[in-house]
N, CA, C and O of each residue as an XYZ file, in Angstrom:
796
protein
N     -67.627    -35.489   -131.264
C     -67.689    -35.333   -129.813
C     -66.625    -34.342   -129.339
O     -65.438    -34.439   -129.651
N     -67.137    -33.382   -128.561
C     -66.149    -32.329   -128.024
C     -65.063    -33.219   -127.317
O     -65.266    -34.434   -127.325
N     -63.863    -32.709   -126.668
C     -62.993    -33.194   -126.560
C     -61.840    -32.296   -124.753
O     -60.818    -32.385   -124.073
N     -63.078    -31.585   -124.948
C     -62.410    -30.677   -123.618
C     -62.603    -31.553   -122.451
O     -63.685    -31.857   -121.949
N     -61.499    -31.901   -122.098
C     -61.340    -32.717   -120.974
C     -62.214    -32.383   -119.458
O     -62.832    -33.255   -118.849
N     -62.119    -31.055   -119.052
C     -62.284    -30.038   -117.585
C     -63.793    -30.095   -117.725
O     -64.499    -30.588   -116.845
N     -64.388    -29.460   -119.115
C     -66.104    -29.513   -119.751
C     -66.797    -30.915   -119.566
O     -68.001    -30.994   -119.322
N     -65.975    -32.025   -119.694
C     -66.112    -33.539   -119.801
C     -66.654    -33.543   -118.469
O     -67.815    -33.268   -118.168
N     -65.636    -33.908   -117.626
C     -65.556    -34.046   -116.291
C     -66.517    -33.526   -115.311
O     -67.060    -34.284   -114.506
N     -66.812    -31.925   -115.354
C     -67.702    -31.094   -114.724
C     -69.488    -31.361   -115.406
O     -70.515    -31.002   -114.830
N     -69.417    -31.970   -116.552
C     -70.749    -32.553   -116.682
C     -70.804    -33.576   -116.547
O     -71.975    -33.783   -116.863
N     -70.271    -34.784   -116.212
C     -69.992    -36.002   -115.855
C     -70.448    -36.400   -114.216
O     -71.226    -37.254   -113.792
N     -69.473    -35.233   -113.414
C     -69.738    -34.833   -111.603
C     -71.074    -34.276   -111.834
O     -71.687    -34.721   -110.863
N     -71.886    -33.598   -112.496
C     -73.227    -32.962   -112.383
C     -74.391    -34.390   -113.079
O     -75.618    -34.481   -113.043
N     -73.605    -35.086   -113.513
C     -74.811    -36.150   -114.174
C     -74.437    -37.089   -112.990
O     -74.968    -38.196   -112.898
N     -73.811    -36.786   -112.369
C     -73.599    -38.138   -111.359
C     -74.678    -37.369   -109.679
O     -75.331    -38.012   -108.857
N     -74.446    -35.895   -109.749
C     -75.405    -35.506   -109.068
C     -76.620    -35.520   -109.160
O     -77.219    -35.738   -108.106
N     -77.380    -35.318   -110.310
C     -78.652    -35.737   -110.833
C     -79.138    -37.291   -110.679
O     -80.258    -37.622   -110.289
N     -78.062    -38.204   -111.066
C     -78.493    -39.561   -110.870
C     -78.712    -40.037   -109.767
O     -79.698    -40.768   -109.687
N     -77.898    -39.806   -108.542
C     -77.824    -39.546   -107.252
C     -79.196    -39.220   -106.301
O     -79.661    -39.836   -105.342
N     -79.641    -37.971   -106.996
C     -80.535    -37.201   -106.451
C     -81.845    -37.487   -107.342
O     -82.624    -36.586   -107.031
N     -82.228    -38.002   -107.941
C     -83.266    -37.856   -109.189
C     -83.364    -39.307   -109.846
O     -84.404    -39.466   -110.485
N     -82.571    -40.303   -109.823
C     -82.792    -41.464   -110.214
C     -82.689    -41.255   -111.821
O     -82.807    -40.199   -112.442
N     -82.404    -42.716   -112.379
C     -82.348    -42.592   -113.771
C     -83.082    -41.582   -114.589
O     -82.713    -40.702   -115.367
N     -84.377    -42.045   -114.108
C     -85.773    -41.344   -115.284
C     -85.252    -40.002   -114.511
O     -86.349    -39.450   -114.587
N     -84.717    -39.362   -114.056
C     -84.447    -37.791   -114.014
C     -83.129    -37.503   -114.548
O     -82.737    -36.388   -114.203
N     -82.223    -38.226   -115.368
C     -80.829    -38.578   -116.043
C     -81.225    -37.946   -117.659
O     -81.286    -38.598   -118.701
N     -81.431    -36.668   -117.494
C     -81.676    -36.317   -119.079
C     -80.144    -35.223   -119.104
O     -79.605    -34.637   -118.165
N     -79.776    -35.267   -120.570
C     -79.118    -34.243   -120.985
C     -79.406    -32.582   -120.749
O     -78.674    -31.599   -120.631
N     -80.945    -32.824   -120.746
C     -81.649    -30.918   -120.006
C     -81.106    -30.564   -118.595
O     -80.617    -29.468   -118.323
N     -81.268    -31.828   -117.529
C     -80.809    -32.011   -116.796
C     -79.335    -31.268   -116.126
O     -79.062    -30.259   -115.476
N     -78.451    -32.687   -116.848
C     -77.194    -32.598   -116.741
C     -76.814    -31.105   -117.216
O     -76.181    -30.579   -116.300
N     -76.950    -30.316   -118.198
C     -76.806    -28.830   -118.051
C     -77.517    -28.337   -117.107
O     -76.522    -28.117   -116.417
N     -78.346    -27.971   -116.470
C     -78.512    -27.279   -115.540
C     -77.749    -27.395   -114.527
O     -77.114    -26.501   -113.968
N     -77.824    -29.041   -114.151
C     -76.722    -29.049   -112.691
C     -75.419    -28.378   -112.807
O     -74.883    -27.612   -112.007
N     -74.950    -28.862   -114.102
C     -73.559    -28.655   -114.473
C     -73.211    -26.911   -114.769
O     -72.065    -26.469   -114.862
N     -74.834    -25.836   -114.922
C     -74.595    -24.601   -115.116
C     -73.931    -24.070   -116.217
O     -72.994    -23.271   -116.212
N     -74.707    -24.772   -117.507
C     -74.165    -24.606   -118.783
C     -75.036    -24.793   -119.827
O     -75.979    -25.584   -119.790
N     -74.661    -23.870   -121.051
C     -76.237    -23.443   -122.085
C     -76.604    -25.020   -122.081
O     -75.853    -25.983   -121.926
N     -77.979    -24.974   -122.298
C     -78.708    -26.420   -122.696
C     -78.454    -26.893   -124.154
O     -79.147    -26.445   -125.068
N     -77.642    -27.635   -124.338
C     -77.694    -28.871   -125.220
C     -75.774    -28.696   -125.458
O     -75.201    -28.609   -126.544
N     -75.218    -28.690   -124.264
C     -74.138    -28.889   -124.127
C     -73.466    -29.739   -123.972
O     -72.334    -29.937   -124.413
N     -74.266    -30.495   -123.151
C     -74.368    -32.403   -122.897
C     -74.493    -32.852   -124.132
O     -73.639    -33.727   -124.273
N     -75.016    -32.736   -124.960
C     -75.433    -33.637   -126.192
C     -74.010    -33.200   -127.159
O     -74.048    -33.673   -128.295
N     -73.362    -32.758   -126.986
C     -71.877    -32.239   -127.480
C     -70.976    -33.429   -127.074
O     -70.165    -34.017   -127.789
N     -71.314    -33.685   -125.661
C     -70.170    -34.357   -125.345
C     -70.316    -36.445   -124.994
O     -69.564    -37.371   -124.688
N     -71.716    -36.229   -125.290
C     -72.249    -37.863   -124.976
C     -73.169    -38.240   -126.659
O     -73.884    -37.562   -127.397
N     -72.719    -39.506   -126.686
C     -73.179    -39.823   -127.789
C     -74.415    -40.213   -127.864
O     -75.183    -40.045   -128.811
N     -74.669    -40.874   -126.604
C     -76.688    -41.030   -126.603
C     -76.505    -41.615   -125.219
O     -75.377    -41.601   -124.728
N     -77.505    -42.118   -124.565
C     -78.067    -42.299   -122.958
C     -76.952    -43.251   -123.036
O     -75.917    -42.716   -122.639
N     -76.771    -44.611   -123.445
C     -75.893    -45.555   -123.303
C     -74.235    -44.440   -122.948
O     -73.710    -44.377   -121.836
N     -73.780    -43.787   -124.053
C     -72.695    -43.839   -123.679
C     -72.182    -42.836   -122.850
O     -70.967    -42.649   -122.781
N     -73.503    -41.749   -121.808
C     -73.680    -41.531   -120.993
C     -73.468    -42.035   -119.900
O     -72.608    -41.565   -119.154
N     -73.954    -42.736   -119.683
C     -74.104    -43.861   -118.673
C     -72.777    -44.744   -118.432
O     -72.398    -45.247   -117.374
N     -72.240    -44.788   -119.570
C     -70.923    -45.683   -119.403
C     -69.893    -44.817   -118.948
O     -69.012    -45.231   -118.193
N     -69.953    -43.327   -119.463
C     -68.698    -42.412   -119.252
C     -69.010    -42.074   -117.180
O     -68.033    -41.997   -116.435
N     -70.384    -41.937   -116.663
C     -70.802    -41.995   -115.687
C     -70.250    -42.830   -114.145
O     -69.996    -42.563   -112.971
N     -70.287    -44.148   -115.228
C     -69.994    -45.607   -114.731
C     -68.294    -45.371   -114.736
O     -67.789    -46.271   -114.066
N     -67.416    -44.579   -115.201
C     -65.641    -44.510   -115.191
C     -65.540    -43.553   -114.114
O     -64.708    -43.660   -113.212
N     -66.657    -42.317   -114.232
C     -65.996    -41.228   -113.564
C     -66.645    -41.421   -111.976
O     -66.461    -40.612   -111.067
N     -67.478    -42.734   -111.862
C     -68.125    -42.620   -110.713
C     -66.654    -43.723   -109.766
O     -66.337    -43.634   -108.580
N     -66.290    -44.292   -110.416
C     -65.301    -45.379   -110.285
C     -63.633    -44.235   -109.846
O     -62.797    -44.353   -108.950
N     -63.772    -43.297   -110.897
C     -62.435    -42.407   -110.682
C     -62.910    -41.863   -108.823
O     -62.434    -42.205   -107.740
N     -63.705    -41.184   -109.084
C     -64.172    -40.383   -107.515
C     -64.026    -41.245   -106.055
O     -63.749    -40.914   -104.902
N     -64.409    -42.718   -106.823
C     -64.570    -43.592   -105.411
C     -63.096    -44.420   -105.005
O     -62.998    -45.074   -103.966
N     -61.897    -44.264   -106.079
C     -61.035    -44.453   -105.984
C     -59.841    -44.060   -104.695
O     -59.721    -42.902   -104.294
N     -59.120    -45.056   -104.218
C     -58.617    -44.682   -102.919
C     -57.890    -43.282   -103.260
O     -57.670    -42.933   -104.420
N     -57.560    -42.565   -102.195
C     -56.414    -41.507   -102.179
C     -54.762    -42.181   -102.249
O     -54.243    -42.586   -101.209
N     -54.119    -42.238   -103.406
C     -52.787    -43.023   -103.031
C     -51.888    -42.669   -102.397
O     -50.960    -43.447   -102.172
N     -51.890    -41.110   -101.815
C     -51.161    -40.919   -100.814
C     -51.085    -41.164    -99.370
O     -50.167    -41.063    -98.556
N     -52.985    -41.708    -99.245
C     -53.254    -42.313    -97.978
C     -53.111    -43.624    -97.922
O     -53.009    -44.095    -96.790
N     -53.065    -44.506    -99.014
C     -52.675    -45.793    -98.919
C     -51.499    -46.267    -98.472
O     -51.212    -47.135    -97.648
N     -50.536    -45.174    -99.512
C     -49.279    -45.410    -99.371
C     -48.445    -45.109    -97.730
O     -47.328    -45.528    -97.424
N     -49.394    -44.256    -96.844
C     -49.148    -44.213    -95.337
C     -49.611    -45.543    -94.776
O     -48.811    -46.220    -94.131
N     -51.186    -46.072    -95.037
C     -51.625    -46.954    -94.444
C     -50.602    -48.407    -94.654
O     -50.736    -49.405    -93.945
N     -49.537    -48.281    -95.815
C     -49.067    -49.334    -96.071
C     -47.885    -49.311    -95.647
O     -46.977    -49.653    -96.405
N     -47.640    -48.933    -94.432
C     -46.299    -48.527    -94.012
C     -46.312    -49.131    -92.637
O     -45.417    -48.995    -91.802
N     -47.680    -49.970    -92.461
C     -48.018    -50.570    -90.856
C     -47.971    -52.339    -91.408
O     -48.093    -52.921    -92.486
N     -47.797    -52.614    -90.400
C     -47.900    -54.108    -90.409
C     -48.976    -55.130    -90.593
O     -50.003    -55.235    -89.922
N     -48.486    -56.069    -91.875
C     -49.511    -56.947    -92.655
C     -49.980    -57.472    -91.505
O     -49.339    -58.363    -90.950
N     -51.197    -56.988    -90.965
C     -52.117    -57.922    -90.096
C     -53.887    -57.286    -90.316
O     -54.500    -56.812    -91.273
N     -54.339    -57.684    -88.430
C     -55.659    -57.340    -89.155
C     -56.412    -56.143    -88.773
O     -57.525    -55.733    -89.102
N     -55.208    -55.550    -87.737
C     -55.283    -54.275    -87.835
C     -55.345    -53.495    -88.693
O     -56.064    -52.536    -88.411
N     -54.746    -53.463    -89.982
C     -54.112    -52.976    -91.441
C     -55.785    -53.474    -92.153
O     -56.661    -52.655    -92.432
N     -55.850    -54.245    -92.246
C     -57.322    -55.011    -92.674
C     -58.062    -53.988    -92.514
O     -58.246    -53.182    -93.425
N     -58.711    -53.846    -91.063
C     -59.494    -53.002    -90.347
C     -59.484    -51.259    -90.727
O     -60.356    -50.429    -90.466
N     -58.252    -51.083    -91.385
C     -58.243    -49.066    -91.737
C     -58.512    -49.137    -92.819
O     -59.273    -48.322    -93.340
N     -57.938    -50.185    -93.505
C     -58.560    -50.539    -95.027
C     -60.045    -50.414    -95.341
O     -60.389    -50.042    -96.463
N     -61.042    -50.742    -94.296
C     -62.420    -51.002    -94.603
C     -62.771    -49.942    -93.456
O     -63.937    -49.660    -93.181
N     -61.885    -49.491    -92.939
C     -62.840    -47.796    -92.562
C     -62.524    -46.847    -93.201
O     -63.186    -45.828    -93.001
N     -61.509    -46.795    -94.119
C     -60.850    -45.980    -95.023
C     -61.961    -46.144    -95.869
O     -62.621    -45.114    -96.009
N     -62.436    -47.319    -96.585
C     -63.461    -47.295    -97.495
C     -65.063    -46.950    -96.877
O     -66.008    -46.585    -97.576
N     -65.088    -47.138    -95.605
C     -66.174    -46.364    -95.500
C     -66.505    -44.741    -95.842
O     -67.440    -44.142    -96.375
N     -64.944    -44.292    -95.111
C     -64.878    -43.215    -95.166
C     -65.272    -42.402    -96.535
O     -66.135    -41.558    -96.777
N     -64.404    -42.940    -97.204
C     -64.894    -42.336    -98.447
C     -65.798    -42.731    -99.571
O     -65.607    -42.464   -100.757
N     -67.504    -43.860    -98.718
C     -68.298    -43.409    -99.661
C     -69.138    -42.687    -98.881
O     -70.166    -42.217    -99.369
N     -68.771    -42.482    -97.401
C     -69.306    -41.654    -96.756
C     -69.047    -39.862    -97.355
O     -69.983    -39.067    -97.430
N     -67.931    -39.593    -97.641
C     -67.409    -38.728    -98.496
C     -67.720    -38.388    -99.777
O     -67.221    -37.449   -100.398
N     -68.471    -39.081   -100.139
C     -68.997    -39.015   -101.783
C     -70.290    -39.523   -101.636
O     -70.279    -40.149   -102.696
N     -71.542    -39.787   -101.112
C     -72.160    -40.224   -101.078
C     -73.433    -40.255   -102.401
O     -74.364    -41.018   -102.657
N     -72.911    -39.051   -103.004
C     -73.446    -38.895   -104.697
C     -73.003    -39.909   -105.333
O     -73.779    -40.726   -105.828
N     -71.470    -40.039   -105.437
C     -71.001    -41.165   -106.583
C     -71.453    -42.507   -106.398
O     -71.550    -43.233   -107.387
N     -71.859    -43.105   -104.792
C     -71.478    -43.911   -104.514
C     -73.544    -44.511   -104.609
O     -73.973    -45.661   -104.693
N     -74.268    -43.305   -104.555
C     -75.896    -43.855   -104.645
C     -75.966    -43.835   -106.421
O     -76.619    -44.697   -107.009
N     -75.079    -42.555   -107.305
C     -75.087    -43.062   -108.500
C     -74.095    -44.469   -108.629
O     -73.240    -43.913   -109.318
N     -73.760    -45.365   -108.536
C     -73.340    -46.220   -108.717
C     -74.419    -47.445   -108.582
O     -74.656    -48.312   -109.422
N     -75.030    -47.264   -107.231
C     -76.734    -48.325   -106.941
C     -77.251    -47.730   -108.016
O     -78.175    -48.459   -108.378
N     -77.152    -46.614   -108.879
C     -78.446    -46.352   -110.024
C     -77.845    -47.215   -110.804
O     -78.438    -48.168   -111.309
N     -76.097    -46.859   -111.048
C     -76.170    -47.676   -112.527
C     -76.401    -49.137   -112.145
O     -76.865    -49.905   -112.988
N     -76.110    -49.541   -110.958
C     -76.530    -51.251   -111.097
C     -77.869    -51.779   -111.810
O     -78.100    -52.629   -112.671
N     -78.867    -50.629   -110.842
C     -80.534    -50.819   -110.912
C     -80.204    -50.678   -112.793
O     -80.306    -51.780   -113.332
N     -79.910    -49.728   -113.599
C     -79.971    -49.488   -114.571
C     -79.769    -50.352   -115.453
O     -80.496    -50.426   -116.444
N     -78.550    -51.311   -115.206
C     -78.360    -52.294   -115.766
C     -78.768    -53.701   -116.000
O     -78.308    -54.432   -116.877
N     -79.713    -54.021   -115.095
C     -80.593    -54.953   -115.303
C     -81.920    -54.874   -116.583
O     -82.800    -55.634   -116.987
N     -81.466    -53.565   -116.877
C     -82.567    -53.036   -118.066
C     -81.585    -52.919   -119.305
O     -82.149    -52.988   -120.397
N     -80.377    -52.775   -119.317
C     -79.489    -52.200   -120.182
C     -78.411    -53.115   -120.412
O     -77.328    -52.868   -119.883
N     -78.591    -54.438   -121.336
C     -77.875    -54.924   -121.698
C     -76.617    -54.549   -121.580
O     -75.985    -55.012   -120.630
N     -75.885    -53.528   -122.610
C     -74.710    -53.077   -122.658
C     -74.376    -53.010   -121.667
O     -73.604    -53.823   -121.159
N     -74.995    -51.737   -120.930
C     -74.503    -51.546   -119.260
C     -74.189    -52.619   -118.610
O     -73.126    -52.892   -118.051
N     -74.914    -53.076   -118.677
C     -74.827    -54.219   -117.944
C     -73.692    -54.969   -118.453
O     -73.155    -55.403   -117.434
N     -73.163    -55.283   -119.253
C     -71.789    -56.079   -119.768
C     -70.574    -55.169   -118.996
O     -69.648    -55.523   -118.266
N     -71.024    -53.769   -119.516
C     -69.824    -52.625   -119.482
C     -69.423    -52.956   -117.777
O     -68.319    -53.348   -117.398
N     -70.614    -52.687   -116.895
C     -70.462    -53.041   -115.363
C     -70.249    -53.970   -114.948
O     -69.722    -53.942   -113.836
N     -70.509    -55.243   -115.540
C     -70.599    -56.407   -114.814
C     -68.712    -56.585   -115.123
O     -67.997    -56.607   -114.121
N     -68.147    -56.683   -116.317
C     -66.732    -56.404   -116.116
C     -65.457    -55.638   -115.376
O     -64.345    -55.951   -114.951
N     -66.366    -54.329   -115.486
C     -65.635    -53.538   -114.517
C     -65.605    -53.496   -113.414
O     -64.746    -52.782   -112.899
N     -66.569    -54.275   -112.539
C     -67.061    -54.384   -111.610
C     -65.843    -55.897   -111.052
O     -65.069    -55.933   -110.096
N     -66.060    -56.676   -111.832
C     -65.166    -58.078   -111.983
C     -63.732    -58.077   -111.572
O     -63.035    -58.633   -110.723
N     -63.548    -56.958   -112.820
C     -62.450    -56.183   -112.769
C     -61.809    -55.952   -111.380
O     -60.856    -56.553   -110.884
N     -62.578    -54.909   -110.846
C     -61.876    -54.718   -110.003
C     -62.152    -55.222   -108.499
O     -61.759    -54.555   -107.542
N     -62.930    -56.570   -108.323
C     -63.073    -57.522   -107.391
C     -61.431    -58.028   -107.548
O     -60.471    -57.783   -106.817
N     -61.512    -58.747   -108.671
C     -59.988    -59.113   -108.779
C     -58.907    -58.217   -108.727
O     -57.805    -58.753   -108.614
N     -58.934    -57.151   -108.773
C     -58.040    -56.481   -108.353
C     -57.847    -55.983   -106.889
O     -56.866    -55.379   -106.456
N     -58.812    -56.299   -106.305
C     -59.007    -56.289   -104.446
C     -58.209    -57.341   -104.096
O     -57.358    -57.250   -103.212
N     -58.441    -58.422   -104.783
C     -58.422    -59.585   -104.487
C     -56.131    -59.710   -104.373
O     -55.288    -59.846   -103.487
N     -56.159    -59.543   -105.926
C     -54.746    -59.201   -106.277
C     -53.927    -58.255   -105.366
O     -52.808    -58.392   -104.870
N     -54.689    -57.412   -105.310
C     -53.422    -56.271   -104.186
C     -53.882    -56.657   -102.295
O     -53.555    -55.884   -101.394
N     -54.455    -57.620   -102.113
C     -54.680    -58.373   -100.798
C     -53.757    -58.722   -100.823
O     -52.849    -58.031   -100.362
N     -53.428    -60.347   -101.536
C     -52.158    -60.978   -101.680
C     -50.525    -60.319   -102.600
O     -49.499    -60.956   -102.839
N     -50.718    -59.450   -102.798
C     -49.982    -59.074   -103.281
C     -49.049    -58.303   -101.978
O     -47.883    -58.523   -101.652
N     -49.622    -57.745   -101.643
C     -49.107    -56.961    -99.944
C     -48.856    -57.739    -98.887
O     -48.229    -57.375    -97.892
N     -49.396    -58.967    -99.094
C     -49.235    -60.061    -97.988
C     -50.065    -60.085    -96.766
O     -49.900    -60.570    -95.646
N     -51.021    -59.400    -97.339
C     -51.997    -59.533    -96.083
C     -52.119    -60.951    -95.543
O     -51.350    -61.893    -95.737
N     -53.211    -60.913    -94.846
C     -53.570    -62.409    -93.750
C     -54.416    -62.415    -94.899
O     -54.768    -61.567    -95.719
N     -54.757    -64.284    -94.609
C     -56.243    -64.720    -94.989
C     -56.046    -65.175    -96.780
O     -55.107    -65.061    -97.568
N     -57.182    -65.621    -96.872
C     -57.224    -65.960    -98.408
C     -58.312    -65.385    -99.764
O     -59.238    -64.591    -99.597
N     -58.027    -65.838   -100.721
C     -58.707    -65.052   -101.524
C     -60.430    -64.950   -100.887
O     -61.240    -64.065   -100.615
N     -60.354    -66.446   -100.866
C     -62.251    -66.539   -100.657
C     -62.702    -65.651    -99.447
O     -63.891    -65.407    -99.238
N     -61.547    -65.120    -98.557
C     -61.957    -64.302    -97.586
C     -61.809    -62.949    -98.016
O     -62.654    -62.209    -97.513
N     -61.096    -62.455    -98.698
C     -61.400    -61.340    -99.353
C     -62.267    -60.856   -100.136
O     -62.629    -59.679   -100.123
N     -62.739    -61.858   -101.004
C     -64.577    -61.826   -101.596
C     -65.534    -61.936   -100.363
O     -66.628    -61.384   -100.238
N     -65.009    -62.617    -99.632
C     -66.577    -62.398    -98.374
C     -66.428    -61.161    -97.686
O     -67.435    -60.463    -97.574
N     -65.041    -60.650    -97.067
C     -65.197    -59.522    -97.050
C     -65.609    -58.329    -97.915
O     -65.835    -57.220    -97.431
N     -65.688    -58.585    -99.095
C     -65.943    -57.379    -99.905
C     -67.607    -57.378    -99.866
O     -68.329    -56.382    -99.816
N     -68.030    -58.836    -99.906
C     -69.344    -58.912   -100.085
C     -69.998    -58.010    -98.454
O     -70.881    -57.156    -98.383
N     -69.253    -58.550    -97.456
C     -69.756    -57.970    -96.177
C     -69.964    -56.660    -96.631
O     -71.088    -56.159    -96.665
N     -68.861    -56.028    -97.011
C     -68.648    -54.355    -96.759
C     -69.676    -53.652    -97.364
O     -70.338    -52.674    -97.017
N     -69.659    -54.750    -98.884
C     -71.107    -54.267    -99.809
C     -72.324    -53.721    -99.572
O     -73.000    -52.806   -100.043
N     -72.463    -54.937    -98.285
C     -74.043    -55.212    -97.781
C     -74.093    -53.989    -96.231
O     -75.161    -53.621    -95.743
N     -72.949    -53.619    -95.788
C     -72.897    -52.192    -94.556
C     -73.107    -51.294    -95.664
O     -74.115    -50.588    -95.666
N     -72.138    -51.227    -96.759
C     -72.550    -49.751    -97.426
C     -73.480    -49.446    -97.742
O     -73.889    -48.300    -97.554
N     -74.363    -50.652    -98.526
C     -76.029    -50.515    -99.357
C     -76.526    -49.662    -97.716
O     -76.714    -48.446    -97.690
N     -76.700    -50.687    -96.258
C     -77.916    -49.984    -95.453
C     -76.709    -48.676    -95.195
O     -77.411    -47.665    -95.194
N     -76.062    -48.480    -95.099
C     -75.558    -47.378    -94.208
C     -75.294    -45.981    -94.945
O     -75.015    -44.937    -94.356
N     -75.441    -46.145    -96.462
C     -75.310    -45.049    -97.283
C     -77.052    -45.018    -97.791
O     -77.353    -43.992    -98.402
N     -77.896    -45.779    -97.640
C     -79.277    -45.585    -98.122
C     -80.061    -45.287    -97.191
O     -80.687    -44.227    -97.187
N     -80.162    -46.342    -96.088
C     -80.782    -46.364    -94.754
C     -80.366    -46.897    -93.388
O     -80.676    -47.858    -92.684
N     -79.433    -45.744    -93.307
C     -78.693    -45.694    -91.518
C     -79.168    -46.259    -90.760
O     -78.478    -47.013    -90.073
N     -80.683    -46.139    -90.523
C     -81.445    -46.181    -89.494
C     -81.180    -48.123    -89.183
O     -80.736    -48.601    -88.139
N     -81.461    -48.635    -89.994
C     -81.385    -50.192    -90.149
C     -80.542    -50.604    -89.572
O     -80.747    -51.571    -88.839
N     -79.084    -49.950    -89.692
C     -77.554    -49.864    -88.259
C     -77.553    -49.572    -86.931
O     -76.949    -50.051    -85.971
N     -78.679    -48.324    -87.111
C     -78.212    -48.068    -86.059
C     -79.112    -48.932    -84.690
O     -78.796    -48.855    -83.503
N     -80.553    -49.921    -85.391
C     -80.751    -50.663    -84.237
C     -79.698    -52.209    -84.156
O     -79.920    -53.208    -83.473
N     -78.469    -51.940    -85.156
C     -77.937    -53.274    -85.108
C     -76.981    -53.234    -83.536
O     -77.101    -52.200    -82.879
N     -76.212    -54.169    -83.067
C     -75.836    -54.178    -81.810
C     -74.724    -53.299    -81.343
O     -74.396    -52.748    -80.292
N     -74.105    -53.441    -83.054
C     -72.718    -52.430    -82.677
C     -72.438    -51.311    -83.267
O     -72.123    -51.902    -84.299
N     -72.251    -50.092    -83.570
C     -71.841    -49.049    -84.616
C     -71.208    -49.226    -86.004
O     -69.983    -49.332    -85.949
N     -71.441    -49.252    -86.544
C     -70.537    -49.199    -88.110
C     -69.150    -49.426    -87.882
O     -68.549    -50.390    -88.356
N     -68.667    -48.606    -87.207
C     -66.685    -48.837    -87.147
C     -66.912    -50.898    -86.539
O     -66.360    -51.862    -87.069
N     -67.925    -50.918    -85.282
C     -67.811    -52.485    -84.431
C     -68.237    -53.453    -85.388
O     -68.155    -54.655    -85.136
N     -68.878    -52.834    -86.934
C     -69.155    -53.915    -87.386
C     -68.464    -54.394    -88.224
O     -68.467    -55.601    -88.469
N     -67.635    -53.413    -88.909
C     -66.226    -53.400    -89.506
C     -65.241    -54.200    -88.814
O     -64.505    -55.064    -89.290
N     -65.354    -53.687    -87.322
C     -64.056    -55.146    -86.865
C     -64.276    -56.093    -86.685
O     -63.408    -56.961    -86.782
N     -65.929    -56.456    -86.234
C     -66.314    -57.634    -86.562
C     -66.437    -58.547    -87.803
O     -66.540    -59.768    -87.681
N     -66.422    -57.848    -89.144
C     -66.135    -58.306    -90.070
C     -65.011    -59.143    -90.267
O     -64.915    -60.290    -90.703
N     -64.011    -58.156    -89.770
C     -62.708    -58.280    -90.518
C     -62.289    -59.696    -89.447
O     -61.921    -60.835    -89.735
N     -62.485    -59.168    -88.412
C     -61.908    -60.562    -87.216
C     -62.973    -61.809    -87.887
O     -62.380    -62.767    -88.383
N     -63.866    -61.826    -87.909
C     -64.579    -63.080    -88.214
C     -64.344    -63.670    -89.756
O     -64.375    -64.874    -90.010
N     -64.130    -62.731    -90.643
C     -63.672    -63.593    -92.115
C     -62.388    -63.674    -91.789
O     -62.144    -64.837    -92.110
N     -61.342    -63.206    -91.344
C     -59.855    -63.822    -90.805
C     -59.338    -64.435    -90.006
O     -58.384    -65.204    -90.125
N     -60.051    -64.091    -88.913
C     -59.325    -64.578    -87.426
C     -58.968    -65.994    -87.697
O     -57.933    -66.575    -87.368
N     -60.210    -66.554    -88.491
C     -59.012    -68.098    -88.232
C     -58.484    -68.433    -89.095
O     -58.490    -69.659    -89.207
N     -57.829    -67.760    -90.056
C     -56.746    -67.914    -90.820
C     -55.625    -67.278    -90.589
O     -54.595    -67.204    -91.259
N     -56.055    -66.618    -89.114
C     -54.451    -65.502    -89.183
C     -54.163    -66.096    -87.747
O     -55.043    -66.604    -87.052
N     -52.455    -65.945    -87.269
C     -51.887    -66.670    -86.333
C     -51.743    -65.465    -85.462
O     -51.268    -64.349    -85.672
N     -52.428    -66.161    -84.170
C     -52.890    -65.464    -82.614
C     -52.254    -64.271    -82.864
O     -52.864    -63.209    -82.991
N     -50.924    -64.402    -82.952
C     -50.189    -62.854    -82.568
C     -50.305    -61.575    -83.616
O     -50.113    -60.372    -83.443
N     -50.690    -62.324    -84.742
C     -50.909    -61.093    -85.692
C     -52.436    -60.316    -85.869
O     -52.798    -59.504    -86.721
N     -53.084    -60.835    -84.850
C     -54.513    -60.799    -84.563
C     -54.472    -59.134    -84.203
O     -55.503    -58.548    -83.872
C-alpha cells in the first residue's frame, strides 16, 4: 500500500465526494480517480479492497467533521451554562452545514453498514466512541445537566441534522427555525436540571 500521506487524503476527500453525491453503488475505485483527478487505478494503490475503503472513509469523514479547536477553545472561555450549551449545538450545526459532503457520506456509511458486517463493528464503535466522549467532555467542563441529557441531546441534534442536511423543507414547515429549535432543545433537555440563574 502506497504510503503518501497528501495522495491518501485527496482520494479519501474525493471518495467522500462521490459517496455523498452518487451513493454507495457509485463508490468505485474508477470513480474515486476521476473525482480525485488522477490516472485510473490509483485508488487501488492506496485501498486494500471496498471494506478497507470504506473504513479509511469512515476516519477521514470523522477528521473533517471534527470541531475547529481554536473555536472551541474561544467558546470555552464563556460561562458553564446553557447559553454555552446552545453555541455548542449551533457550532455543530454550523459545520455539517459546512461540509455537507462528509456529513451525507457518513448517512451512506451508516446505510452501508447494515449490509457490512465489519463496517458495521468498525462504526458502531467509533460511533460509541465518540458518544462517550461527548458525554465525557460535557462533564468534564462542568457543564449543566446530566449524562442521560447529553445522549438525548445528541439524539435530538441527530434527528435536526438527518431532516435539515437531507430535507430542509420538513423544518421549514416546523414552528420555529433551526437556530429556535436548537434552543428549544437545549432549554427543554436541561432547564430542569439547571438552577434559574444559570438558565
Amino acid at each position: 500500500m502506497r504510503q503518501n500521506t497528501e495522495r491518501r487524503t485527496a482520494l479519501l476527500d474525493a471518495a467522500i465526494e462521490v459517496l455523498a453525491r452518487e451513493g454507495s453503488r457509485g463508490l468505485t475505485l474508477r470513480a474515486v480517480d476521476k473525482e480525485a483527478g488522477v490516472p485510473t487505478g490509483t485508488a487501488s494503490n492506496y485501498f486494500a479492497n471496498r471494506d478497507d475503503m470504506l473504513t479509511q472513509i469512515m476516519r477521514r469523514t470523522r477528521e473533517r467533521l471534527t470541531p475547529d479547536e481554536a473555536a472551541h477553545a474561544d467558546l470555552l472561555k464563556a460561562p458553564r451554562d446553557l447559553a454555552l450549551e446552545r453555541e455548542f449545538m449551533r457550532d455543530l450545526v454550523a459545520r455539517m452545514r459546512a461540509d455537507r459532503s462528509g456529513y451525507l457520506a457518513m448517512l451512506e456509511l451508516r446505510l452501508e453498514a447494515t449490509r457490512r458486517p465489519g463496517l458495521r463493528d468498525e462504526l458502531t464503535g467509533f460511533l460509541r466512541d465518540e458518544l462517550q466522549g461527548v458525554i465525557a467532555f460535557h462533564r468534564d467542563i462542568g457543564m449543566p445537566g446530566d449524562d442521560a441529557g447529553v445522549a438525548l441531546l445528541y439524539l435530538a441534534m441527530s434527528g435536526l441534522l438527518l431532516d435539515e442536511m437531507t430535507l430542509p423543507g420538513v423544518l421549514a414547515a416546523a414552528p420555529h427555525d433551526v437556530d429556535g429549535l436548537v434552543r428549544a432543545a437545549v432549554s427543554r433537555v436541561f432547564g430542569d436540571s439547571v438552577p434559574p440563574d444559570a438558565r
